[in-house]
One Martini backbone bead per residue (centre of mass of N, CA, C, O) as a GRO file, in nm:
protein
   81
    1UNK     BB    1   4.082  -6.251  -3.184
    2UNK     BB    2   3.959  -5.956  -2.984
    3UNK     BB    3   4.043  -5.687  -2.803
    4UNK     BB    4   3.933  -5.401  -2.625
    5UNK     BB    5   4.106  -5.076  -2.533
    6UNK     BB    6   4.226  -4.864  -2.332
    7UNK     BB    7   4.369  -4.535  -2.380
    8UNK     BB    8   4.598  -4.314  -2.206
    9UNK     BB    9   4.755  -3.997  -2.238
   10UNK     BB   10   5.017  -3.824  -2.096
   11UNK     BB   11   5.126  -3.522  -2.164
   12UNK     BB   12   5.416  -3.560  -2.361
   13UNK     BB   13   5.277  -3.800  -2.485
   14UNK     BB   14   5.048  -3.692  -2.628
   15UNK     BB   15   5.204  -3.456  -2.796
   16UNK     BB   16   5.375  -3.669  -2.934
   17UNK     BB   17   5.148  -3.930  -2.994
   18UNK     BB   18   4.840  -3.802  -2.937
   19UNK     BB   19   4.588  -3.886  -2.836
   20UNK     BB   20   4.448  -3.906  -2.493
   21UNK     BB   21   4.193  -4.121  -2.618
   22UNK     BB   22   4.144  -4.483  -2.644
   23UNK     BB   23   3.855  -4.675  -2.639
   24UNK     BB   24   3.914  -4.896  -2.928
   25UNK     BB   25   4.195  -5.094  -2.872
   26UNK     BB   26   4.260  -5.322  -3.134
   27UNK     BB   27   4.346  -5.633  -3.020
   28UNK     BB   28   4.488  -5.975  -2.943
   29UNK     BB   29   4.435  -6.232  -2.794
   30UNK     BB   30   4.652  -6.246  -2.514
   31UNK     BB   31   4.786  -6.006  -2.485
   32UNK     BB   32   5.065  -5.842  -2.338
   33UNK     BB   33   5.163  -5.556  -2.214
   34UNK     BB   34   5.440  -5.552  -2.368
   35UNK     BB   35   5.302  -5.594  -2.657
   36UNK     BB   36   5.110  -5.344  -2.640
   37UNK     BB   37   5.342  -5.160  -2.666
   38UNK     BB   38   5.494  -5.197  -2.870
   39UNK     BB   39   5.302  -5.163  -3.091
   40UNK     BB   40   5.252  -4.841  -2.995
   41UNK     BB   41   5.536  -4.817  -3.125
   42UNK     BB   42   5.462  -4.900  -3.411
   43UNK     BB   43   5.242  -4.647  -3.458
   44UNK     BB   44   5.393  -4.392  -3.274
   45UNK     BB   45   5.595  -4.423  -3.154
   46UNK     BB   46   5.818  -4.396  -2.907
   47UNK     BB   47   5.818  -4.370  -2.544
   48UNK     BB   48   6.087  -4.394  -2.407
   49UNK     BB   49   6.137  -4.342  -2.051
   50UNK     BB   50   6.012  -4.389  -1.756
   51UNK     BB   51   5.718  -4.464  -1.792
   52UNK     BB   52   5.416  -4.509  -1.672
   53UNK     BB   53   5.226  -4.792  -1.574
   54UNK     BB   54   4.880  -4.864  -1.601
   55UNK     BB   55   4.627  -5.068  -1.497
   56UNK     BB   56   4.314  -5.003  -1.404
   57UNK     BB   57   4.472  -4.829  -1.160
   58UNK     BB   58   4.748  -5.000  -1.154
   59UNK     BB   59   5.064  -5.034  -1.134
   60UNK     BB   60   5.323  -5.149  -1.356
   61UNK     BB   61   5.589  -5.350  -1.404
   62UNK     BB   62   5.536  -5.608  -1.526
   63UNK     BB   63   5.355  -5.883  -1.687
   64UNK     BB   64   5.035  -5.875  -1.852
   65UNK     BB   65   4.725  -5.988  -1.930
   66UNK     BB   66   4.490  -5.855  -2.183
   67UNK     BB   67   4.176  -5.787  -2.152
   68UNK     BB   68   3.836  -5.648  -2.228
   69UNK     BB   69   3.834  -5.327  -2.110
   70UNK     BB   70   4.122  -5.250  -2.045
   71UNK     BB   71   4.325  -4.957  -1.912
   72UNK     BB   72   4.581  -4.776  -2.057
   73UNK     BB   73   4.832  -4.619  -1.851
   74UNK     BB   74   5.059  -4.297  -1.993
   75UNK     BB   75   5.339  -4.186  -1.784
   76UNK     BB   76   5.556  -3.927  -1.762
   77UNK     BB   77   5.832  -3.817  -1.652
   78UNK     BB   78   5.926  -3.682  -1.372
   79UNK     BB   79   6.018  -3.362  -1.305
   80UNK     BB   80   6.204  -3.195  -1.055
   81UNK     BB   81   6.281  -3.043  -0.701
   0.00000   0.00000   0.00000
């Protein structure tokens, strides 16, 4: 089985990895944000350091399964001072 994920990137990341977002990305039934990024970077090319993810609307920084419906947002390192 599979669940179907939005996913949206940001900033550096989208001109590096392509389109803003991707609103039907199936996944296998199960898979953990860990597992779901490793993926993105087997499809799309590494994602760098420091990018900041968020689920839902919430940072992430440890790993959880990833529901059907849900939407990973993944923003570059910001840099300024």
């Amino acid at each position: 089985m599979t669940v179907r994920l939005k996913l949206a990137l940001y900033g550096a990341l989208r001109d590096r990895m392509g389109s803003f977002a991707v609103p039907g990305w199936e996944v296998e039934q199960g898979l953990t944000l860990r597992g779901a990024l490793r993926r993105l970077e087997s499809e799309r090319g590494p994602l760098g350091e420091g990018v900041a993810v968020a689920v839902n609307g919430f940072m992430i920084r440890g790993d959880q399964e990833l529901f059907d419906g849900d939407e990973i947002t993944l923003l570059p390192p910001v840099s300024g001072g």
